[in-house]
DSSP file (Angstrom, degrees, kcal/mol; ACC not computed):
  #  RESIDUE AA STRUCTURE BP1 BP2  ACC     N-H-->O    O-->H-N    N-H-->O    O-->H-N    TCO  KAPPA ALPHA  PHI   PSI    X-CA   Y-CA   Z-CA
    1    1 A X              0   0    0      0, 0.0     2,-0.2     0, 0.0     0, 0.0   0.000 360.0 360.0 360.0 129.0    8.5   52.9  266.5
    2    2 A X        -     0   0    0      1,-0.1     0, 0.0     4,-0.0     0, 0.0  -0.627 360.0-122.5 -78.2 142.9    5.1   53.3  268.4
    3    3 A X     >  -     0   0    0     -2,-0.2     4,-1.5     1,-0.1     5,-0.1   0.016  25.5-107.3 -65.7 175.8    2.3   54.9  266.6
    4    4 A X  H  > S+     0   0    0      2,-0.1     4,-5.0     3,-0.1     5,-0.2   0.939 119.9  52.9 -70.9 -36.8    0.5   58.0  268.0
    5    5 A X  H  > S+     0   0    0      2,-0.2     4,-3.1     3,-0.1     5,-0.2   0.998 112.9  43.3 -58.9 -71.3   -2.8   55.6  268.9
    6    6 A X  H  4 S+     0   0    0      1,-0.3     3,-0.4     2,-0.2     4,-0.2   0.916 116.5  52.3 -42.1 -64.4   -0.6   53.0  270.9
    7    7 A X  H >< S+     0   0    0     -4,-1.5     3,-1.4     1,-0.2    -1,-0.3   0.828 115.8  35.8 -20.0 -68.1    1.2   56.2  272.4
    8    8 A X  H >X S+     0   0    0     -4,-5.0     4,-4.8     1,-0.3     3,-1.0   0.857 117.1  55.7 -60.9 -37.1   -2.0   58.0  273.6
    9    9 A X  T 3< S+     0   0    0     -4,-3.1    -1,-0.3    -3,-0.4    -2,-0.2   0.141 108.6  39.7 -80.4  27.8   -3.4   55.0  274.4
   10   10 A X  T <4 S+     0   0    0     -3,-1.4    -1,-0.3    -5,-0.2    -2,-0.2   0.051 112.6  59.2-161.5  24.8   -0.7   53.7  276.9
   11   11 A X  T X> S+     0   0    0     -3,-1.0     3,-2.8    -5,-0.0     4,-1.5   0.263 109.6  49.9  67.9 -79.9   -0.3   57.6  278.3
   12   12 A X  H 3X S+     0   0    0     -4,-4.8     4,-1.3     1,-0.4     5,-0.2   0.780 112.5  42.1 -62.4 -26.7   -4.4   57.0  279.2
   13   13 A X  H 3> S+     0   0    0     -5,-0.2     4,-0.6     2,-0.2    -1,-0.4   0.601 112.2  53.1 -92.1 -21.5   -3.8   53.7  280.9
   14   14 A X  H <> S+     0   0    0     -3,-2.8     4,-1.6     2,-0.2    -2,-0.2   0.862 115.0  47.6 -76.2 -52.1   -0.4   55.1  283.0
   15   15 A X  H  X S+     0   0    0     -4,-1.5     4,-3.8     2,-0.2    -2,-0.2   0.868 109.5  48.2 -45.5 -48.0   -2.8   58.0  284.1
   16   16 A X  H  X S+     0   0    0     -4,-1.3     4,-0.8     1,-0.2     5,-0.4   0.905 114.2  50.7 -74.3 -47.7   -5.9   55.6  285.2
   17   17 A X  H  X S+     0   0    0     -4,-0.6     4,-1.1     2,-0.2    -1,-0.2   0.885 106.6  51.6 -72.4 -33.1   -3.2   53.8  287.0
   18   18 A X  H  X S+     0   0    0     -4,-1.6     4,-0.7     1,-0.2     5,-0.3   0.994 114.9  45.6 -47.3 -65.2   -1.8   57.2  288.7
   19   19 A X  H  X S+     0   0    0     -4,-3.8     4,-0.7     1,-0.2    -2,-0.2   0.567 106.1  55.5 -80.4   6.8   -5.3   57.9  289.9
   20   20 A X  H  X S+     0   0    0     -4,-0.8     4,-3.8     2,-0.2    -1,-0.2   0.695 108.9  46.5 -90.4 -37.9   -6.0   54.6  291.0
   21   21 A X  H  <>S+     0   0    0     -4,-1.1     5,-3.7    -5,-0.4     6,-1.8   0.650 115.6  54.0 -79.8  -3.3   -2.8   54.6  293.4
   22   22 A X  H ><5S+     0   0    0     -4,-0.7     3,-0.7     3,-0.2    -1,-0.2   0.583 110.1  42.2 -86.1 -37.7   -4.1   58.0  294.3
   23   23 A X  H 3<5S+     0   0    0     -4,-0.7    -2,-0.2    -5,-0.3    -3,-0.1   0.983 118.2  41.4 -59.6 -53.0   -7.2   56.8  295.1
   24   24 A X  T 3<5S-     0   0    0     -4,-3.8    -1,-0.2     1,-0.1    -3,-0.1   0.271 113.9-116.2 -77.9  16.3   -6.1   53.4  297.2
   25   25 A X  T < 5S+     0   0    0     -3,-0.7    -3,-0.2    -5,-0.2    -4,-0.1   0.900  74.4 132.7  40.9  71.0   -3.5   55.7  298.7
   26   26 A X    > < +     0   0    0     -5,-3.7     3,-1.3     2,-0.1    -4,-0.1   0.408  31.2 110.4-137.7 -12.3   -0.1   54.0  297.3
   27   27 A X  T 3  S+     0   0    0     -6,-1.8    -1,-0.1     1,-0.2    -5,-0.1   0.688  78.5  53.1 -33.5 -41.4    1.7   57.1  296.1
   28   28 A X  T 3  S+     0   0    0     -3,-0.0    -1,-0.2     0, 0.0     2,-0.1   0.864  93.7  99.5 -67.4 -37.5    4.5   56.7  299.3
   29   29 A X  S <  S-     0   0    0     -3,-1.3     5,-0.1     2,-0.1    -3,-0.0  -0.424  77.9-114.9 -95.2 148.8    5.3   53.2  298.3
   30   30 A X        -     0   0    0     -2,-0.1     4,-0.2     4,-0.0    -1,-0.0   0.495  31.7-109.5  -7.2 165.9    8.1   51.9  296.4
   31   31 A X  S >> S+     0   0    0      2,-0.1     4,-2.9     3,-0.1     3,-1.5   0.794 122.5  50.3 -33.5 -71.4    7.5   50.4  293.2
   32   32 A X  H >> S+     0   0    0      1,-0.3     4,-2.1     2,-0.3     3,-1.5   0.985 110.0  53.0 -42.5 -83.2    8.4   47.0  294.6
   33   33 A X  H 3> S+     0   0    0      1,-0.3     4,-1.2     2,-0.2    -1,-0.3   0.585 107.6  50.3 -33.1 -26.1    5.9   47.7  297.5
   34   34 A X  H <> S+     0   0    0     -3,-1.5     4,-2.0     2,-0.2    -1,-0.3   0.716 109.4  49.5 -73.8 -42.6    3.2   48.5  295.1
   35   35 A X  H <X S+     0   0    0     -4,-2.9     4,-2.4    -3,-1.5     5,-0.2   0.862 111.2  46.7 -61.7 -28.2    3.7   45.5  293.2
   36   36 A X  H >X S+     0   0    0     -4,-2.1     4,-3.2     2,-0.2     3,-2.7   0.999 114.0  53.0 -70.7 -48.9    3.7   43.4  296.6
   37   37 A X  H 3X S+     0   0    0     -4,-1.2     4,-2.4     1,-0.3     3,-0.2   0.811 115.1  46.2 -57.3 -67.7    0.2   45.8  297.3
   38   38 A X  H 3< S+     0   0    0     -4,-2.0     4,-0.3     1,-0.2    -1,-0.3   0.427 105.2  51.6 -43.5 -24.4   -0.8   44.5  294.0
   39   39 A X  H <X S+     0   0    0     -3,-2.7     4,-1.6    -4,-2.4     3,-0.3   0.875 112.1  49.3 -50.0 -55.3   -0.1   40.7  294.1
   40   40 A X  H  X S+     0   0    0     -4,-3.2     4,-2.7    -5,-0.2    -2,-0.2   0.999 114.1  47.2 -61.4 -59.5   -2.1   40.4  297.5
   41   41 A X  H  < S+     0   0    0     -4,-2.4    -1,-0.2     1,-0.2    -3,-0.2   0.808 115.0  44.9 -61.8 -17.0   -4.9   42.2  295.9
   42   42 A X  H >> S+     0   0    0     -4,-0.3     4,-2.1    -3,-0.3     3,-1.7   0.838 108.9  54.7 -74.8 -54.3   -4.7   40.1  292.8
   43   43 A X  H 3X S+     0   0    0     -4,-1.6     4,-1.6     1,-0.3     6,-1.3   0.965 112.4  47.0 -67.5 -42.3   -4.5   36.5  294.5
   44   44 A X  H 3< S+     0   0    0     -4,-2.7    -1,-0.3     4,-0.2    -2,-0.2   0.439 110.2  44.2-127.5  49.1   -7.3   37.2  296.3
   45   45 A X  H <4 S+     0   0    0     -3,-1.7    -2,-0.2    -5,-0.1    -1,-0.2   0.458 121.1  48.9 -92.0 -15.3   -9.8   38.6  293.6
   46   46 A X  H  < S+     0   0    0     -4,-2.1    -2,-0.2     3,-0.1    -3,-0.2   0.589 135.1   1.7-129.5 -33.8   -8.6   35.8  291.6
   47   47 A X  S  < S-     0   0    0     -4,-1.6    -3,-0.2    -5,-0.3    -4,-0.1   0.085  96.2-110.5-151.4  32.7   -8.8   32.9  294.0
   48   48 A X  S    S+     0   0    0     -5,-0.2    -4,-0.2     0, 0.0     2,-0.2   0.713  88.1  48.1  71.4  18.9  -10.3   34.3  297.2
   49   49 A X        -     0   0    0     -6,-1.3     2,-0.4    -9,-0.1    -2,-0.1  -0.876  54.7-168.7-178.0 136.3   -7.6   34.1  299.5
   50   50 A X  E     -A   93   0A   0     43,-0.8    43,-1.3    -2,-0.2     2,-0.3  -0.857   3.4-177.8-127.9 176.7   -3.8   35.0  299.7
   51   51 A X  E     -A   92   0A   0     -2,-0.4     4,-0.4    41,-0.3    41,-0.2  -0.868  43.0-106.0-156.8 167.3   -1.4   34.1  302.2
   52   52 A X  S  > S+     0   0    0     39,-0.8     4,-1.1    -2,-0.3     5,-0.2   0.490 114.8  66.7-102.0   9.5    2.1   35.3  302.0
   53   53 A X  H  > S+     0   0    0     38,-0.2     4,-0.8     2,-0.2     5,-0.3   0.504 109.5  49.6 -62.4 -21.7    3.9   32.0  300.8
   54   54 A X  H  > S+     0   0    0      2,-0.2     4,-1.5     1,-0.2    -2,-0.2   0.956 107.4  51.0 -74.6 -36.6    1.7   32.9  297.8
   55   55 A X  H  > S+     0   0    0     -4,-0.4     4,-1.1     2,-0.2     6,-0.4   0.740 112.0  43.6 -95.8 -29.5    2.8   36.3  297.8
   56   56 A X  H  X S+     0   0    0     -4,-1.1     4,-1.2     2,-0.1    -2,-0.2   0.895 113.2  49.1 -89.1 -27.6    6.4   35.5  297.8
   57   57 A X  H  < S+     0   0    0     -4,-0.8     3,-0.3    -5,-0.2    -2,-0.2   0.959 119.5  46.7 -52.3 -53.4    6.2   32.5  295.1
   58   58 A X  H  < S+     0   0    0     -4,-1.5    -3,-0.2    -5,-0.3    -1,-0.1   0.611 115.2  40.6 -81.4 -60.6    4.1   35.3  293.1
   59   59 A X  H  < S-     0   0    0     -4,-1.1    -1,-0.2    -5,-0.2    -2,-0.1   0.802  88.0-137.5 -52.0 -51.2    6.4   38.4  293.5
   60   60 A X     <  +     0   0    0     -4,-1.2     2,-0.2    -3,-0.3    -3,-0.1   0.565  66.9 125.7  46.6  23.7    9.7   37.0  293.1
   61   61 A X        -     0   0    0     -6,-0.4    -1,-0.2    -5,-0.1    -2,-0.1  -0.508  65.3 -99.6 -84.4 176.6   10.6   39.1  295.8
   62   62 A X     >  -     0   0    0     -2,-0.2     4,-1.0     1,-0.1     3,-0.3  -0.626  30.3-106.3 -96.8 169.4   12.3   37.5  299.1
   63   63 A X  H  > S+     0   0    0      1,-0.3     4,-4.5     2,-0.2     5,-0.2   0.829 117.7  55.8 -58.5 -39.6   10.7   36.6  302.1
   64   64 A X  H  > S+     0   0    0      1,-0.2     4,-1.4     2,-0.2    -1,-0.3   0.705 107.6  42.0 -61.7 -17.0   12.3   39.5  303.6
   65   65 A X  H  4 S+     0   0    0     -3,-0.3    -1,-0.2     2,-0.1    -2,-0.2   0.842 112.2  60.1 -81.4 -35.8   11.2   42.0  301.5
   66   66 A X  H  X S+     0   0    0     -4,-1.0     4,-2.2     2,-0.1    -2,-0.2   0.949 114.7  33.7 -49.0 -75.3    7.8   40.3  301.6
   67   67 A X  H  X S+     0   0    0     -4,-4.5     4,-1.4     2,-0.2     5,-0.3   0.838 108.6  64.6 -70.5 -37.1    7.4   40.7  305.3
   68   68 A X  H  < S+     0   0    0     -4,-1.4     4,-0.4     2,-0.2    -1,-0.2   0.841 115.2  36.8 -29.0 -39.0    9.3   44.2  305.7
   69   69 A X  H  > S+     0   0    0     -5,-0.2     4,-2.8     1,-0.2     5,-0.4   0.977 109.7  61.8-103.8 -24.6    6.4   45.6  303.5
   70   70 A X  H  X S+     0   0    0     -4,-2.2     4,-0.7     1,-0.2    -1,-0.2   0.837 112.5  36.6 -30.3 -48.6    3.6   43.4  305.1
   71   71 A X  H  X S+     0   0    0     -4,-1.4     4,-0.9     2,-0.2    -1,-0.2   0.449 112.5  58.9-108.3   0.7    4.2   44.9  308.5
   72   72 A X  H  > S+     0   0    0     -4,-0.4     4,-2.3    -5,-0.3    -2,-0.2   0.886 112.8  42.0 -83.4 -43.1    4.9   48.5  306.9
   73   73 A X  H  < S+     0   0    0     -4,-2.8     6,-2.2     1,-0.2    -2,-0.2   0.734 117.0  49.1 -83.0 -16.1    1.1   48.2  305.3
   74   74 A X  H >< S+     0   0    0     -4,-0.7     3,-0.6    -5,-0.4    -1,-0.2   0.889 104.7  51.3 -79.4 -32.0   -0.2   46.9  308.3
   75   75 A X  H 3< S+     0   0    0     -4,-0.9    -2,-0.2     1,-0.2    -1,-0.1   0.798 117.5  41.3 -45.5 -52.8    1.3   49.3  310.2
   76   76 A X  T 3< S-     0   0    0     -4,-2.3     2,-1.8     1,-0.1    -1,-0.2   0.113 113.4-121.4 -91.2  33.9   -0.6   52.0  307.5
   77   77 A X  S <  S+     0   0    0     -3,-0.6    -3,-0.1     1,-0.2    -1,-0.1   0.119  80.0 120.0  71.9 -32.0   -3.7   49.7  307.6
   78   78 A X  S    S+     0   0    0     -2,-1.8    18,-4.8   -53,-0.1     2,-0.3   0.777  76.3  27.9 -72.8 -19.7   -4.0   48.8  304.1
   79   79 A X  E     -B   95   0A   0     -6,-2.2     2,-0.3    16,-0.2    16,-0.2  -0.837  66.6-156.2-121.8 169.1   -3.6   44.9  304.6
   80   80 A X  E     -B   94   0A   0     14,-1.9    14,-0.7    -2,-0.3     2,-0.1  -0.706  10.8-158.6-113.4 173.5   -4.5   42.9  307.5
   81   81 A X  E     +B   93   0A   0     -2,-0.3     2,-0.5    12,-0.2    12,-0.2  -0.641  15.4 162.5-141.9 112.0   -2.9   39.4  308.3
   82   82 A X  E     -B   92   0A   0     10,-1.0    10,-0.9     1,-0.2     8,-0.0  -0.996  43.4 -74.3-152.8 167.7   -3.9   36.6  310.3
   83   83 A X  E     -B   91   0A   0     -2,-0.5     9,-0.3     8,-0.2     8,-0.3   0.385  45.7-115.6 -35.7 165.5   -3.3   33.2  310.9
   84   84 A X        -     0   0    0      6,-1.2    -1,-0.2     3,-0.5     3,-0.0  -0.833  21.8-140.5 -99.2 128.0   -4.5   30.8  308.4
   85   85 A X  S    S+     0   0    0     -2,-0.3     3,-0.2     1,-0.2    -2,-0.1   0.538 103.0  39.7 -74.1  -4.9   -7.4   28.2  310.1
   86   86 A X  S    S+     0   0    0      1,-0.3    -1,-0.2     4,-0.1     2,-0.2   0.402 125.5  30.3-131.7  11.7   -6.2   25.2  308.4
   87   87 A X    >   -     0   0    0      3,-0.1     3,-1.0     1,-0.1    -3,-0.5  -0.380  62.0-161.8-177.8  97.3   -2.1   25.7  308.7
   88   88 A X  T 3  S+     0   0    0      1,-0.2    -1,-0.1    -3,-0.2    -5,-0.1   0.665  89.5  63.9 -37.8 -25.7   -0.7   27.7  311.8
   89   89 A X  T 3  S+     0   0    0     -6,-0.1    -1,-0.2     2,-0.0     2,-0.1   0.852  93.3  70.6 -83.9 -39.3    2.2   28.2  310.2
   90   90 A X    <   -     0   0    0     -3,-1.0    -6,-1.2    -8,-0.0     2,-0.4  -0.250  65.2-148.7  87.3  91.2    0.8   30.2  307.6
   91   91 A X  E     - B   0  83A   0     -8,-0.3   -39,-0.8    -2,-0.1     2,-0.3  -0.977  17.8-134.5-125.8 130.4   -0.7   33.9  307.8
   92   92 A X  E     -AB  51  82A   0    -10,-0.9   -10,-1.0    -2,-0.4     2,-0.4  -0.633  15.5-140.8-105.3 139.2   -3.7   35.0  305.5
   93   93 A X  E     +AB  50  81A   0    -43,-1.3   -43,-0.8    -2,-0.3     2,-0.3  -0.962  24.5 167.3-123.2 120.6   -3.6   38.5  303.6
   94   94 A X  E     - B   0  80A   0    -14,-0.7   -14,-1.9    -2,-0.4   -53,-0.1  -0.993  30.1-121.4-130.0 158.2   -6.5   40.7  303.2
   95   95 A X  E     - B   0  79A   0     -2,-0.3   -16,-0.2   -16,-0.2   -17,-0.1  -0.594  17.5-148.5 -85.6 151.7   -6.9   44.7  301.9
   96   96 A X              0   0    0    -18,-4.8    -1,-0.2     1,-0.2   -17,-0.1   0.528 360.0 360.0-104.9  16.5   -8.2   46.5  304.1
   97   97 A X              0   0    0    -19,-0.3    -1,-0.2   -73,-0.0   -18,-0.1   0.515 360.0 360.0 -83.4 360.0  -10.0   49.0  302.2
Protein backbone atom coordinates (compact mmCIF):
# COMPACT_ATOMS: atom_id res chain seq x y z
CA UNK A 1 0.00 0.00 0.00
CA UNK A 2 1.53 3.50 -0.79
CA UNK A 3 1.68 6.02 2.00
CA UNK A 4 0.04 9.42 1.73
CA UNK A 5 3.80 11.20 1.33
CA UNK A 6 4.80 8.79 -1.65
CA UNK A 7 1.17 9.47 -2.94
CA UNK A 8 1.34 13.34 -2.85
CA UNK A 9 4.56 13.25 -3.78
CA UNK A 10 4.26 11.18 -7.08
CA UNK A 11 0.69 13.39 -7.84
CA UNK A 12 3.40 16.61 -7.63
CA UNK A 13 5.86 15.08 -10.01
CA UNK A 14 2.79 13.73 -12.66
CA UNK A 15 1.66 17.54 -12.51
CA UNK A 16 5.30 19.12 -13.13
CA UNK A 17 5.37 16.66 -15.88
CA UNK A 18 1.82 17.84 -17.31
CA UNK A 19 3.06 21.36 -17.31
CA UNK A 20 6.19 20.67 -18.77
CA UNK A 21 4.43 18.90 -21.92
CA UNK A 22 2.29 22.00 -21.75
CA UNK A 23 5.03 24.10 -21.88
CA UNK A 24 7.24 22.19 -24.76
CA UNK A 25 3.89 21.76 -26.47
CA UNK A 26 3.51 17.75 -26.46
CA UNK A 27 -0.08 17.52 -25.17
CA UNK A 28 -1.28 16.15 -29.07
CA UNK A 29 1.27 13.45 -29.04
CA UNK A 30 0.86 9.87 -28.25
CA UNK A 31 2.47 8.52 -25.37
CA UNK A 32 4.87 6.61 -27.56
CA UNK A 33 5.58 9.86 -29.45
CA UNK A 34 6.38 11.67 -26.34
CA UNK A 35 8.69 9.07 -25.26
CA UNK A 36 10.42 9.16 -28.77
CA UNK A 37 10.24 13.39 -28.04
CA UNK A 38 11.93 12.40 -24.87
CA UNK A 39 14.74 9.97 -25.92
CA UNK A 40 16.09 12.57 -28.62
CA UNK A 41 16.01 15.19 -25.94
CA UNK A 42 17.74 12.92 -23.46
CA UNK A 43 20.61 11.50 -25.87
CA UNK A 44 21.53 14.72 -26.58
CA UNK A 45 21.71 16.50 -23.09
CA UNK A 46 23.44 13.44 -22.09
CA UNK A 47 26.05 12.98 -24.82
CA UNK A 48 25.64 15.93 -27.12
CA UNK A 49 24.31 14.46 -30.06
CA UNK A 50 21.51 11.98 -31.16
CA UNK A 51 20.96 10.40 -34.40
CA UNK A 52 18.06 8.22 -34.95
CA UNK A 53 19.93 4.70 -34.95
CA UNK A 54 20.33 5.93 -31.34
CA UNK A 55 16.91 6.69 -30.97
CA UNK A 56 15.63 3.42 -32.13
CA UNK A 57 18.25 1.18 -30.10
CA UNK A 58 17.05 3.57 -27.14
CA UNK A 59 13.22 3.48 -27.58
CA UNK A 60 12.65 -0.05 -28.35
CA UNK A 61 10.37 1.27 -30.82
CA UNK A 62 10.77 0.17 -34.72
CA UNK A 63 12.32 2.01 -37.26
CA UNK A 64 9.04 2.73 -38.57
CA UNK A 65 7.52 4.15 -35.80
CA UNK A 66 10.83 6.02 -35.24
CA UNK A 67 10.65 7.76 -38.58
CA UNK A 68 6.63 8.15 -38.80
CA UNK A 69 7.06 10.48 -35.69
CA UNK A 70 10.36 12.07 -36.77
CA UNK A 71 8.78 13.55 -39.86
CA UNK A 72 5.42 14.23 -37.86
CA UNK A 73 7.70 16.52 -35.35
CA UNK A 74 9.46 17.93 -38.13
CA UNK A 75 6.62 18.67 -39.84
CA UNK A 76 5.39 20.56 -36.24
CA UNK A 77 9.01 21.93 -35.90
CA UNK A 78 9.90 20.54 -32.74
CA UNK A 79 12.98 18.42 -34.00
CA UNK A 80 15.15 19.13 -36.87
CA UNK A 81 17.21 16.38 -38.74
CA UNK A 82 20.14 16.44 -40.87
CA UNK A 83 22.71 14.36 -42.21
CA UNK A 84 25.35 13.29 -40.01
CA UNK A 85 29.15 14.91 -41.27
CA UNK A 86 31.01 11.90 -40.54
CA UNK A 87 28.36 8.96 -41.82
CA UNK A 88 25.92 9.84 -44.81
CA UNK A 89 23.95 7.28 -43.98
CA UNK A 90 23.06 8.56 -40.85
CA UNK A 91 20.74 11.65 -39.90
CA UNK A 92 21.36 13.81 -36.68
CA UNK A 93 18.36 14.85 -34.26
CA UNK A 94 18.07 18.13 -32.64
CA UNK A 95 14.98 20.01 -30.64
CA UNK A 96 14.13 22.76 -31.94
CA UNK A 97 13.02 24.78 -29.16
Amino acid sequence: MMSSKYSDQLVSILKMLKNIEEDLNLIQYSETEKKIYYTIACKNANDGSCCISDVIDESGFSRSTIYKTIKKFEQDKIVRMYQSSSDKREFNLVLAH
